[in-house]
PDB file of N, CA, C and O in Angstrom:
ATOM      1  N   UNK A   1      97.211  99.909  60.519  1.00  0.00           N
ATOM      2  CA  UNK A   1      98.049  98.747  60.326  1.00  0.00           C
ATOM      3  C   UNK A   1      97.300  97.761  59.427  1.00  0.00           C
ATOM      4  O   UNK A   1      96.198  97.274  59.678  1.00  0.00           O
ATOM      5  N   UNK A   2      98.060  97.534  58.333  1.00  0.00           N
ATOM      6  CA  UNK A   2      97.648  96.411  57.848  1.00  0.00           C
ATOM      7  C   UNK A   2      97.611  95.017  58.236  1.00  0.00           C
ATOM      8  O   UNK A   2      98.358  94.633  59.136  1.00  0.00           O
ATOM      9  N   UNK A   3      96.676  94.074  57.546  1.00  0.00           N
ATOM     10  CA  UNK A   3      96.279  92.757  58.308  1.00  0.00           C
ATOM     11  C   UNK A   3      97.757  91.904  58.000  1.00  0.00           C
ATOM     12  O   UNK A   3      98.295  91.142  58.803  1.00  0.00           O
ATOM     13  N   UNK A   4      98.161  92.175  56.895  1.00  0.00           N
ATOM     14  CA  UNK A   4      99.684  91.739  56.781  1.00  0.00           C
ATOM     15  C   UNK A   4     100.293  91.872  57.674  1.00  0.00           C
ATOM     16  O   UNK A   4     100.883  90.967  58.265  1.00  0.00           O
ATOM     17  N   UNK A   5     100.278  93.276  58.025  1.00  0.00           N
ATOM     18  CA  UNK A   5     101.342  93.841  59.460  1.00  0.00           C
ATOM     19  C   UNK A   5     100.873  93.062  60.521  1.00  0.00           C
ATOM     20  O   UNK A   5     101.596  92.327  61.194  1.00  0.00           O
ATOM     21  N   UNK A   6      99.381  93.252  60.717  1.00  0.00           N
ATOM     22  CA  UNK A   6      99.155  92.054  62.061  1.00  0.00           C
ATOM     23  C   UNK A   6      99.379  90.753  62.230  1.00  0.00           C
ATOM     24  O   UNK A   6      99.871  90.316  63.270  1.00  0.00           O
ATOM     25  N   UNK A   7      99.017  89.952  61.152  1.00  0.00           N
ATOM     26  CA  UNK A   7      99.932  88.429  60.986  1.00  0.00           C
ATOM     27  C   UNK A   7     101.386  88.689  61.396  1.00  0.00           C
ATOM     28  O   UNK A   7     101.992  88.154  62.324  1.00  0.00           O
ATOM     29  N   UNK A   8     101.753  89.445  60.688  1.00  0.00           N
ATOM     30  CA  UNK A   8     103.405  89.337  60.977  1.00  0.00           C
ATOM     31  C   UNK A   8     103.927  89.567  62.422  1.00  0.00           C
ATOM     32  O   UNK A   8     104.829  88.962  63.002  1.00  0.00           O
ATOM     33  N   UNK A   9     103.205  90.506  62.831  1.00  0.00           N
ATOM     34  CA  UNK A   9     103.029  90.797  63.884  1.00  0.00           C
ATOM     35  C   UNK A   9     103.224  90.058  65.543  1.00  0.00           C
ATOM     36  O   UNK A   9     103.910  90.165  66.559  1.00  0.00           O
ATOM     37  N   UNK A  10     102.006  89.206  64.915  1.00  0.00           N
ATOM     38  CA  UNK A  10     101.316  88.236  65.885  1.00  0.00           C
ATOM     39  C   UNK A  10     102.015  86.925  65.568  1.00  0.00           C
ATOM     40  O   UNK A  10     101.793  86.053  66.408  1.00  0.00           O
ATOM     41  N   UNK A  11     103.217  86.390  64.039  1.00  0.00           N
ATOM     42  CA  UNK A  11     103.692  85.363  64.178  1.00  0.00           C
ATOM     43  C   UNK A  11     104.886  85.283  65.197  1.00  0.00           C
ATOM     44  O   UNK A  11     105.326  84.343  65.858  1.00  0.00           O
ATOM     45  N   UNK A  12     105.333  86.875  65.068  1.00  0.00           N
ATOM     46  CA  UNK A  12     106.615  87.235  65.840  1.00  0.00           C
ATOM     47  C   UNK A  12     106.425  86.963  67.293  1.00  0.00           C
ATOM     48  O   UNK A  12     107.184  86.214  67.908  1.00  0.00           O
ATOM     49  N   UNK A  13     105.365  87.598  67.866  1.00  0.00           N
ATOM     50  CA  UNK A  13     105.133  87.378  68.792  1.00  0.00           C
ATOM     51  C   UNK A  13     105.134  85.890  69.698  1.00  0.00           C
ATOM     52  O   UNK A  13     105.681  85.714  70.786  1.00  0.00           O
ATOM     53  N   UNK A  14     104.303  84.837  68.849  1.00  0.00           N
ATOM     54  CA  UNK A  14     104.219  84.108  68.942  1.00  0.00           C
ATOM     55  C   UNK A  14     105.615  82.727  69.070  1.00  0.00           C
ATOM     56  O   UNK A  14     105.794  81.847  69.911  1.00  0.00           O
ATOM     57  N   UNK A  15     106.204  83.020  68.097  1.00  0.00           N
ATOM     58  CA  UNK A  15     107.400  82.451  67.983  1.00  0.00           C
ATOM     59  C   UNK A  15     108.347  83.042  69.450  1.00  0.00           C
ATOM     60  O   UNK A  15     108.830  82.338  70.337  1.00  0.00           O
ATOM     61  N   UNK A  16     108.387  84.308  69.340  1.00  0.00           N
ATOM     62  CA  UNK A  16     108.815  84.565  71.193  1.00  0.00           C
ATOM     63  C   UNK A  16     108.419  83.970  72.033  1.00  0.00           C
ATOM     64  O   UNK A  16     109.278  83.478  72.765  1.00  0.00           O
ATOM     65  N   UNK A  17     107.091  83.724  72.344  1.00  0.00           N
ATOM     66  CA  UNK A  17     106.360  84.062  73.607  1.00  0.00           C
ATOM     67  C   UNK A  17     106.883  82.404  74.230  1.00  0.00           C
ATOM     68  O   UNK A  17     107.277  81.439  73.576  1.00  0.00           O
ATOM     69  N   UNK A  18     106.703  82.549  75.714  1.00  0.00           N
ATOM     70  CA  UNK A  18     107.054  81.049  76.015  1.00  0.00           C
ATOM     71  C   UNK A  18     105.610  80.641  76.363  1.00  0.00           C
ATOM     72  O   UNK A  18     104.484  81.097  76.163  1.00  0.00           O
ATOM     73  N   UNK A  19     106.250  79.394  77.079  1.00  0.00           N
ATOM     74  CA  UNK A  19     104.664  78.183  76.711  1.00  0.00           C
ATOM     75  C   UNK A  19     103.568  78.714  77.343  1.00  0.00           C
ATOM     76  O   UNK A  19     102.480  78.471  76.820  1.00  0.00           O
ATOM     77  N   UNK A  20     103.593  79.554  78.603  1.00  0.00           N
ATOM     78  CA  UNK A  20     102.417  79.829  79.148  1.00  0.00           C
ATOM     79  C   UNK A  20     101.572  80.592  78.622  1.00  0.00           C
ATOM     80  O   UNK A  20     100.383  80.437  78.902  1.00  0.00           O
ATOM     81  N   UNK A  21     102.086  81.847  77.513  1.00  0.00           N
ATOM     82  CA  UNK A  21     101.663  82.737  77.169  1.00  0.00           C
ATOM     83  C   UNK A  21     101.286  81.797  75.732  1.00  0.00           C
ATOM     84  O   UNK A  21     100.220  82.255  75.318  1.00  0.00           O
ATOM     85  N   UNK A  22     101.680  80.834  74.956  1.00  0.00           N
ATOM     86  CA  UNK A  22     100.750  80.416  74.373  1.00  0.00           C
ATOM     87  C   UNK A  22      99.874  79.491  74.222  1.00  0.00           C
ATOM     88  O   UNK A  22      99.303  79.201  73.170  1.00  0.00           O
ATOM     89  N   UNK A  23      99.720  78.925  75.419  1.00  0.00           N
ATOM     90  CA  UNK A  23      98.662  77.871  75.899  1.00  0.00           C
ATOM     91  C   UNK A  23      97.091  79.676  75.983  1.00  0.00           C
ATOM     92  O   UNK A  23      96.040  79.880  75.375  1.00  0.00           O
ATOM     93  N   UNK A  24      97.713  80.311  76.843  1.00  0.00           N
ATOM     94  CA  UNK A  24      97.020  81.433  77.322  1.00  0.00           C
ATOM     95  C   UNK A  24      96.369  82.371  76.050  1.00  0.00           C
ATOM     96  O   UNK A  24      95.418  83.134  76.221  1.00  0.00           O
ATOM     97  N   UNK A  25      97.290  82.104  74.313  1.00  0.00           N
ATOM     98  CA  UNK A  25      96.517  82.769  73.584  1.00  0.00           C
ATOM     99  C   UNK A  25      95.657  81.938  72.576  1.00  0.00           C
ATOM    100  O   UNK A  25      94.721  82.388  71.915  1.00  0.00           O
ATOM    101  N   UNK A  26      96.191  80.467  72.562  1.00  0.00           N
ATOM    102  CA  UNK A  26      94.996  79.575  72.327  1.00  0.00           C
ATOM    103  C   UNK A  26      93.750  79.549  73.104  1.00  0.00           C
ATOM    104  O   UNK A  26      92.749  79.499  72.389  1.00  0.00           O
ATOM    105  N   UNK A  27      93.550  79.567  74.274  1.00  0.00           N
ATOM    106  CA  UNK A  27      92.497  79.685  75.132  1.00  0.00           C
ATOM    107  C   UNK A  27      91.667  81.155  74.895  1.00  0.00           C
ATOM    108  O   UNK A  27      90.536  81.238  75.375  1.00  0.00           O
ATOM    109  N   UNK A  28      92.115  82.067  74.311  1.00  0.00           N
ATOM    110  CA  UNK A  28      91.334  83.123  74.147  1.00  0.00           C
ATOM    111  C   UNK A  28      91.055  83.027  72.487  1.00  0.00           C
ATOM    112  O   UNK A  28      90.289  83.853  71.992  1.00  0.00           O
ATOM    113  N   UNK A  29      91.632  82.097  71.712  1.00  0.00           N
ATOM    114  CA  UNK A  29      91.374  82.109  70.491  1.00  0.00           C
ATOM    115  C   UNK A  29      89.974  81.569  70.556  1.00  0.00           C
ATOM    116  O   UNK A  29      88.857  82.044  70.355  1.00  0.00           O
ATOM    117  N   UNK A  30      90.616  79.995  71.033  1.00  0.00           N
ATOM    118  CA  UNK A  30      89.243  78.829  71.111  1.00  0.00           C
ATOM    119  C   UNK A  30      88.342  79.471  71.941  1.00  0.00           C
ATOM    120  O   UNK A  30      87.296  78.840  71.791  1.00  0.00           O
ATOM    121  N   UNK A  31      88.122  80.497  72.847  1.00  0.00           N
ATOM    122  CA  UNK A  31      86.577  80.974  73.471  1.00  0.00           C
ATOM    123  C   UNK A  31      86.214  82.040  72.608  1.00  0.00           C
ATOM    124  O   UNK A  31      85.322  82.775  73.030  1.00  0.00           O
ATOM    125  N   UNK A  32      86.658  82.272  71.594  1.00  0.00           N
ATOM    126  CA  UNK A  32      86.275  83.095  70.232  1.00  0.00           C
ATOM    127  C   UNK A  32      85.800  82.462  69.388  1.00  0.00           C
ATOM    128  O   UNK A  32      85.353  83.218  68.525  1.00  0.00           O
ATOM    129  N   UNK A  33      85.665  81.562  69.186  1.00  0.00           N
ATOM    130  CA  UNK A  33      85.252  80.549  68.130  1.00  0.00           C
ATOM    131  C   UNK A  33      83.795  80.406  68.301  1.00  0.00           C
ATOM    132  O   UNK A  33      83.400  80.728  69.422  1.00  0.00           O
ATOM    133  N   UNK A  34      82.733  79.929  67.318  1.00  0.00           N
ATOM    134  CA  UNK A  34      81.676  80.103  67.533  1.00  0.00           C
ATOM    135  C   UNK A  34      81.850  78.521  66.552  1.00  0.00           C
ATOM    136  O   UNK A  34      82.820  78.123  65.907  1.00  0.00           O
ATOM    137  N   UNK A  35      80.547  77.911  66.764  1.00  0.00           N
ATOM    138  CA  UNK A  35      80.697  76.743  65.897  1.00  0.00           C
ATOM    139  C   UNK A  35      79.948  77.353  64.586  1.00  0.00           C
ATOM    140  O   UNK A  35      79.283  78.383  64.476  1.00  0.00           O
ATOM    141  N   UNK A  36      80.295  76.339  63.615  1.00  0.00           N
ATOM    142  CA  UNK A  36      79.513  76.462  62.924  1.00  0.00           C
ATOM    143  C   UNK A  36      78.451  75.655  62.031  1.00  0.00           C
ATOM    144  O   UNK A  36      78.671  74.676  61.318  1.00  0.00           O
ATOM    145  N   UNK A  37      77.556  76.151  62.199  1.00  0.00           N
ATOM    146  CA  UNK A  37      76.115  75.428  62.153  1.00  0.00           C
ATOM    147  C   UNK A  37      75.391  76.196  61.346  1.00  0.00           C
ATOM    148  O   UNK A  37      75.694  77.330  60.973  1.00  0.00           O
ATOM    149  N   UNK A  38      74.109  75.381  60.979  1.00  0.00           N
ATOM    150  CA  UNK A  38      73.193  76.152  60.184  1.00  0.00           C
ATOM    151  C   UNK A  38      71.844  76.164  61.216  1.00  0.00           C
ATOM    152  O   UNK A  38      71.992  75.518  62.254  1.00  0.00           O
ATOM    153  N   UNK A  39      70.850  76.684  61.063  1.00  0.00           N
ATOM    154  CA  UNK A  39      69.693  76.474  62.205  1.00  0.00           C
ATOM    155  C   UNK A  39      69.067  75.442  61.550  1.00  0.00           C
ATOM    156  O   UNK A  39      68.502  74.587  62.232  1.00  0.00           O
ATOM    157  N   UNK A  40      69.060  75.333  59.841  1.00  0.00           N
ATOM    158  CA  UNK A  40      68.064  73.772  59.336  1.00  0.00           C
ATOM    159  C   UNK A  40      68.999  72.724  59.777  1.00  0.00           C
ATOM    160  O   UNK A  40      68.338  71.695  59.632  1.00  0.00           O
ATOM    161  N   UNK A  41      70.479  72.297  60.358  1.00  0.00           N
ATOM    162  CA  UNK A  41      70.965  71.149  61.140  1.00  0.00           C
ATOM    163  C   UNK A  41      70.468  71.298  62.353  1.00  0.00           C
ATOM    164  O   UNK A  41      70.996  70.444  63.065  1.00  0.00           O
ATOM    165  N   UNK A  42      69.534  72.107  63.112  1.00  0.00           N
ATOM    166  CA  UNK A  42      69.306  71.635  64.626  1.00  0.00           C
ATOM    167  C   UNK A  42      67.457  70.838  63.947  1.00  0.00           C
ATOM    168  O   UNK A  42      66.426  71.415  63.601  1.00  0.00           O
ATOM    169  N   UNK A  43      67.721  69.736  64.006  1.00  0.00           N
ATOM    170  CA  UNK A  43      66.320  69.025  64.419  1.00  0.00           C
ATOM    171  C   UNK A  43      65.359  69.107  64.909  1.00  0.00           C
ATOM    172  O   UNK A  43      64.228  68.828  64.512  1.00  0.00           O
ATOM    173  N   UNK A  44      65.914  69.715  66.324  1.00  0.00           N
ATOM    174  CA  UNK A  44      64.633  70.100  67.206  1.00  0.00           C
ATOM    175  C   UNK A  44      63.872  71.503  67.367  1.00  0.00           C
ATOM    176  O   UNK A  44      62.788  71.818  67.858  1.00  0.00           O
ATOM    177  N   UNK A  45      64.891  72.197  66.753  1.00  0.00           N
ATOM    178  CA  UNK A  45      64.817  73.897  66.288  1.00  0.00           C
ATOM    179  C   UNK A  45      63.494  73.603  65.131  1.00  0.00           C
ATOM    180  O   UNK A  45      62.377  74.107  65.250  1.00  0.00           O
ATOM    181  N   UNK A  46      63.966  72.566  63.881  1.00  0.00           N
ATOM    182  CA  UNK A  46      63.120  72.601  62.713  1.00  0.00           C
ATOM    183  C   UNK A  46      62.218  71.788  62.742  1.00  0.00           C
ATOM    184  O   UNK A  46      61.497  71.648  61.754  1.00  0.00           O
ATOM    185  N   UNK A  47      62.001  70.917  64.091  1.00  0.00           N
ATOM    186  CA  UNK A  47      60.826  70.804  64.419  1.00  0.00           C
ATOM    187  C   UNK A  47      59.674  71.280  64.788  1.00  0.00           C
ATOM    188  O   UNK A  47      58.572  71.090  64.273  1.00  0.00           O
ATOM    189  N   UNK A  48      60.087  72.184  66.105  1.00  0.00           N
ATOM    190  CA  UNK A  48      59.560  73.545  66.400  1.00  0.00           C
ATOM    191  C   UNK A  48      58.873  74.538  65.738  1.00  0.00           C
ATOM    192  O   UNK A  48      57.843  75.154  66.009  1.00  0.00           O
ATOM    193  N   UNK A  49      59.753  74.577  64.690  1.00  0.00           N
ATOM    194  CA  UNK A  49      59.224  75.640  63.369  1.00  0.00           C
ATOM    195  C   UNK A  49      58.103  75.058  62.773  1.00  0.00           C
ATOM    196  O   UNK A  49      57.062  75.705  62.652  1.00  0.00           O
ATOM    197  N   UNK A  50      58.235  73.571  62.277  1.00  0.00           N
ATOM    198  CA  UNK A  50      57.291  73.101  61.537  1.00  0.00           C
ATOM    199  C   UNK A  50      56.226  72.933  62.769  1.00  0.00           C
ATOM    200  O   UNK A  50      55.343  73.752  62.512  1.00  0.00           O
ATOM    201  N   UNK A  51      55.848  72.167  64.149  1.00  0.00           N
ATOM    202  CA  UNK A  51      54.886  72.336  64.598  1.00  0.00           C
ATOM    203  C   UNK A  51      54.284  74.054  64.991  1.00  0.00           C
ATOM    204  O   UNK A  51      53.200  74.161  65.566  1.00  0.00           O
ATOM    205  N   UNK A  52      54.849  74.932  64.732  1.00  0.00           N
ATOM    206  CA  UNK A  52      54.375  76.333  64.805  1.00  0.00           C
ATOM    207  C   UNK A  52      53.241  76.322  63.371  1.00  0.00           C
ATOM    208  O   UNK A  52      52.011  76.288  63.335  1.00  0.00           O
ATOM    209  N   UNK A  53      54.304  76.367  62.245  1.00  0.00           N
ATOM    210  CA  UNK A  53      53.661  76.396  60.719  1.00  0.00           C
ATOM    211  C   UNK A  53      52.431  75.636  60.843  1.00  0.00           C
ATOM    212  O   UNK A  53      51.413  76.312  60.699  1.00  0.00           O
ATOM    213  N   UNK A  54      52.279  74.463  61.063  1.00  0.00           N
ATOM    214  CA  UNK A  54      51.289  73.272  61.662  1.00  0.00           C
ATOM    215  C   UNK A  54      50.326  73.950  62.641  1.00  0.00           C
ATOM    216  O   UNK A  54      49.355  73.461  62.064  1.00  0.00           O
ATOM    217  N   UNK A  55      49.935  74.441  63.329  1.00  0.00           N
ATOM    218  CA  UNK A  55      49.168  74.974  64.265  1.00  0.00           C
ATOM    219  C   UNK A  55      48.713  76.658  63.438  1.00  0.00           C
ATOM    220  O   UNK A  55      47.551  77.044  63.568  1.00  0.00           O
ATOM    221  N   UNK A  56      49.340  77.195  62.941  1.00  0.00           N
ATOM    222  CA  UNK A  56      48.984  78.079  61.744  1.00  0.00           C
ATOM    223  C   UNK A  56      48.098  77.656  61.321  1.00  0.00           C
ATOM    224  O   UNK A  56      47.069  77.637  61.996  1.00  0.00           O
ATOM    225  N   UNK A  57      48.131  77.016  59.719  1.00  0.00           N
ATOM    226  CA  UNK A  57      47.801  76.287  59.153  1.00  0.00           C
ATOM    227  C   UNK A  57      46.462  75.984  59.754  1.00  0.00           C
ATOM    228  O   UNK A  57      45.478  76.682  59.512  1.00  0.00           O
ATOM    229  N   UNK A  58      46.438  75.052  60.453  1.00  0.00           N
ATOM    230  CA  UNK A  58      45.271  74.424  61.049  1.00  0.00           C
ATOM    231  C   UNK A  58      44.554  75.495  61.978  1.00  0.00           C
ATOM    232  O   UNK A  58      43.924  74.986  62.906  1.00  0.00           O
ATOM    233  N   UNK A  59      44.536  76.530  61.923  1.00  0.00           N
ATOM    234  CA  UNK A  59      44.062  78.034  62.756  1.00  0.00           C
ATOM    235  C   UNK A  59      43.876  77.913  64.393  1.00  0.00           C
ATOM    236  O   UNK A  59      43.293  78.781  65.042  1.00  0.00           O
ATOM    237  N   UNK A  60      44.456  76.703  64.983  1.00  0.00           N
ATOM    238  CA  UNK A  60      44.947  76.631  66.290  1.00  0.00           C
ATOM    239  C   UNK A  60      45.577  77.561  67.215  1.00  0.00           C
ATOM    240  O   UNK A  60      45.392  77.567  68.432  1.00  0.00           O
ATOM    241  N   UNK A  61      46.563  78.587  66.359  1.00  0.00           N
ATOM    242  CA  UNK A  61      47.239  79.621  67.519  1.00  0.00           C
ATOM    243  C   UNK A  61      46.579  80.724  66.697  1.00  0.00           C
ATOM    244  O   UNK A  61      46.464  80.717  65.471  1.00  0.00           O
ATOM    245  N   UNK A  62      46.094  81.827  67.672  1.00  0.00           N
ATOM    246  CA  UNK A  62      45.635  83.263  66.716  1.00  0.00           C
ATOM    247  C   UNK A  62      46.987  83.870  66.003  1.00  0.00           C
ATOM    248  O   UNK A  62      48.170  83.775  66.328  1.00  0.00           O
ATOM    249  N   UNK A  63      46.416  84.456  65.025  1.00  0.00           N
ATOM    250  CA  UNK A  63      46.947  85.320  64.744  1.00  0.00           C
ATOM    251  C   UNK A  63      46.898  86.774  64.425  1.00  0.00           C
ATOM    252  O   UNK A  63      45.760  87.092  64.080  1.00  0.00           O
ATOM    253  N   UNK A  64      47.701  87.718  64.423  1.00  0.00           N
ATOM    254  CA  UNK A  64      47.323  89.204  64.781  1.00  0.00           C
ATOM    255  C   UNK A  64      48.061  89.193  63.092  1.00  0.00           C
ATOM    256  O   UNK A  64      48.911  88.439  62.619  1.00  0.00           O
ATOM    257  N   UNK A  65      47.275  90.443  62.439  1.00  0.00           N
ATOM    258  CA  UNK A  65      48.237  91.848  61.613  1.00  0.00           C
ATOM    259  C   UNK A  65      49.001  92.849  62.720  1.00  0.00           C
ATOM    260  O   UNK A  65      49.173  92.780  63.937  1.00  0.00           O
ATOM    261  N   UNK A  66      49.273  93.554  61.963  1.00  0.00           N
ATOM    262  CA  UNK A  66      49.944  94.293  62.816  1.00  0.00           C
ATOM    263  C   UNK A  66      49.474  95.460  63.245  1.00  0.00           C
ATOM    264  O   UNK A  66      50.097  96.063  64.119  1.00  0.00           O
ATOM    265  N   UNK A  67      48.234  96.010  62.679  1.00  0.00           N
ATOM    266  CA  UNK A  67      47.751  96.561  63.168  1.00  0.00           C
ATOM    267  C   UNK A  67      46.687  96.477  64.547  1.00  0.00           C
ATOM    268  O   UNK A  67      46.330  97.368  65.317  1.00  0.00           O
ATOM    269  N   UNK A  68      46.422  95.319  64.510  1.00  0.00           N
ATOM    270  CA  UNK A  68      45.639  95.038  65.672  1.00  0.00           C
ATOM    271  C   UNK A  68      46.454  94.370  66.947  1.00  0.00           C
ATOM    272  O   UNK A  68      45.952  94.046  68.023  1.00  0.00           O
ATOM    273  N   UNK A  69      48.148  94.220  66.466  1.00  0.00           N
ATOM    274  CA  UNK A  69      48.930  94.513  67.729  1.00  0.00           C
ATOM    275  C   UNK A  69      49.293  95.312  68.156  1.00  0.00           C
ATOM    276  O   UNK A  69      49.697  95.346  69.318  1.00  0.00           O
ATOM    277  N   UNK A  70      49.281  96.478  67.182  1.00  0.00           N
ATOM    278  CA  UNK A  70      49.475  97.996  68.118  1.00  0.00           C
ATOM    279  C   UNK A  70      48.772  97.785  68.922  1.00  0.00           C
ATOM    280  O   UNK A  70      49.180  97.335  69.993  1.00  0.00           O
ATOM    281  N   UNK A  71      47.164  98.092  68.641  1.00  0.00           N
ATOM    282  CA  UNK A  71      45.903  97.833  68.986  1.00  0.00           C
ATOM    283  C   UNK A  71      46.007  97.650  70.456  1.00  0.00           C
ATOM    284  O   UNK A  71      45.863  98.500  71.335  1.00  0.00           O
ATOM    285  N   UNK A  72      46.329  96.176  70.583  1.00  0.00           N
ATOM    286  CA  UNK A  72      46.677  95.354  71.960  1.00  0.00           C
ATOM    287  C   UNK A  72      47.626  95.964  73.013  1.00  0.00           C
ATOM    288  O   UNK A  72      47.633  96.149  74.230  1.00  0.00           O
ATOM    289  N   UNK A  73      48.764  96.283  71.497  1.00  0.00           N
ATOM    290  CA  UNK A  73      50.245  96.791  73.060  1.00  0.00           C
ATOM    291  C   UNK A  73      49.381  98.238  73.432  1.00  0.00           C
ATOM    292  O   UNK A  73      49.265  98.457  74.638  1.00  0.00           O
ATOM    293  N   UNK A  74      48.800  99.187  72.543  1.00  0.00           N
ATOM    294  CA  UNK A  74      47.890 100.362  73.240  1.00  0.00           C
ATOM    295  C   UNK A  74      47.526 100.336  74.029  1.00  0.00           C
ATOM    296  O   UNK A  74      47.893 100.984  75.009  1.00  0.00           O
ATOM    297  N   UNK A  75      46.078  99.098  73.927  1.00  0.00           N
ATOM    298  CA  UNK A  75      45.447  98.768  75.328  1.00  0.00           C
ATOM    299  C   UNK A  75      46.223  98.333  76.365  1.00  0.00           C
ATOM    300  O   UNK A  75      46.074  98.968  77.408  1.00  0.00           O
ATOM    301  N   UNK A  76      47.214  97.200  76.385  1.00  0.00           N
ATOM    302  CA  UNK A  76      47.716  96.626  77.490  1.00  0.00           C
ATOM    303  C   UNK A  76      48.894  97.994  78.120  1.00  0.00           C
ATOM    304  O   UNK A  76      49.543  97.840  79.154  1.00  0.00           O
ATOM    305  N   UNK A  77      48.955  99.002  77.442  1.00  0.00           N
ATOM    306  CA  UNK A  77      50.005  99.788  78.403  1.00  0.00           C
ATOM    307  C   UNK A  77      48.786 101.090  78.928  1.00  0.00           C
ATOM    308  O   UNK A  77      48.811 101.701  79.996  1.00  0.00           O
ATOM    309  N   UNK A  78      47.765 101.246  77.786  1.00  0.00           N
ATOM    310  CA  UNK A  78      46.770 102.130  78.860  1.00  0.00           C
ATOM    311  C   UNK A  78      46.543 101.388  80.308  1.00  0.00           C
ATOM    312  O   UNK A  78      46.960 101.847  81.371  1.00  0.00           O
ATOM    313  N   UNK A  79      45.875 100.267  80.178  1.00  0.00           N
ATOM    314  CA  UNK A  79      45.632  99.830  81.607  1.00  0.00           C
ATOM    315  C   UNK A  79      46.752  99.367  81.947  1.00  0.00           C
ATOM    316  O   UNK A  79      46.581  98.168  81.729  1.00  0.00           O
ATOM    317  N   UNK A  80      47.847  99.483  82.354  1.00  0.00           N
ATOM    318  CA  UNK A  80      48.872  99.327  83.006  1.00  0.00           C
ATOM    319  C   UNK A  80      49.007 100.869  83.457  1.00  0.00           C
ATOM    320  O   UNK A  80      49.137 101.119  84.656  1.00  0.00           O
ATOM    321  N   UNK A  81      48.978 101.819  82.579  1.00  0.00           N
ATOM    322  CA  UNK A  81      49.400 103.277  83.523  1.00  0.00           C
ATOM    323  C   UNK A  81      47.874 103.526  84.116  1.00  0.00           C
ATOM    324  O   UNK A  81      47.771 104.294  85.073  1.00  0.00           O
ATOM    325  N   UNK A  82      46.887 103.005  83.667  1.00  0.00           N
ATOM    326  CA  UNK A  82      45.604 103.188  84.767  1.00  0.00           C
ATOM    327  C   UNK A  82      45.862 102.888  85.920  1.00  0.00           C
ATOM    328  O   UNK A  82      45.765 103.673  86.863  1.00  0.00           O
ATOM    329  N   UNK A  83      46.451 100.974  86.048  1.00  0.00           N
ATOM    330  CA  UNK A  83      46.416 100.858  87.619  1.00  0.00           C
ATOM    331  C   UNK A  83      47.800 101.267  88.301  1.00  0.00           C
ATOM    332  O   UNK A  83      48.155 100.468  89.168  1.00  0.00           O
ATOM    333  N   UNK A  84      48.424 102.061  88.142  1.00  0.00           N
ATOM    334  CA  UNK A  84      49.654 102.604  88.560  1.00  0.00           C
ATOM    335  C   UNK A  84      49.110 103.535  89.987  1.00  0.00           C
ATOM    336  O   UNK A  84      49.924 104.177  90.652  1.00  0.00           O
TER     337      UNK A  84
END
């Protein structure tokens, strides 16, 4: 079915349906809706980020390659099936 066919579809419907059934398909529209936002409008998100970058930077939090997090998840699941 084409999206044509479904508009048409769904105007027909709509124009039928009585009030309960379309209070009932607005309510499933609007809990479909997602807002829309960007993550650089949350403030406290791009704050976050920048005090992360900031603690980088200033060599405050370690940091791993990725090879020496295999490394780690290796070790930390050997001794986990050790003390099993």
């Amino acid at each position: 079915m084409t999206i044509a066919a479904i508009r048409e579809k769904l105007h027909n419907y709509i124009n039928e349906a009585d009030d309960e059934k379309i209070i009932n398909i607005l309510h499933i529209i609007e809990d479909q809706k997602t807002p829309a936002s960007h993550w650089s409008d949350d403030k406290e998100f791009v704050a976050e980020l920048d005090e992360r970058v900031r603690r980088y930077e200033e060599g405050i939090d370690p940091t791993y390659t990725l090879e020496e997090s295999k490394a780690l998840l290796s070790k930390f699941k050997e001794e986990y099936y050790k003390s099993r």
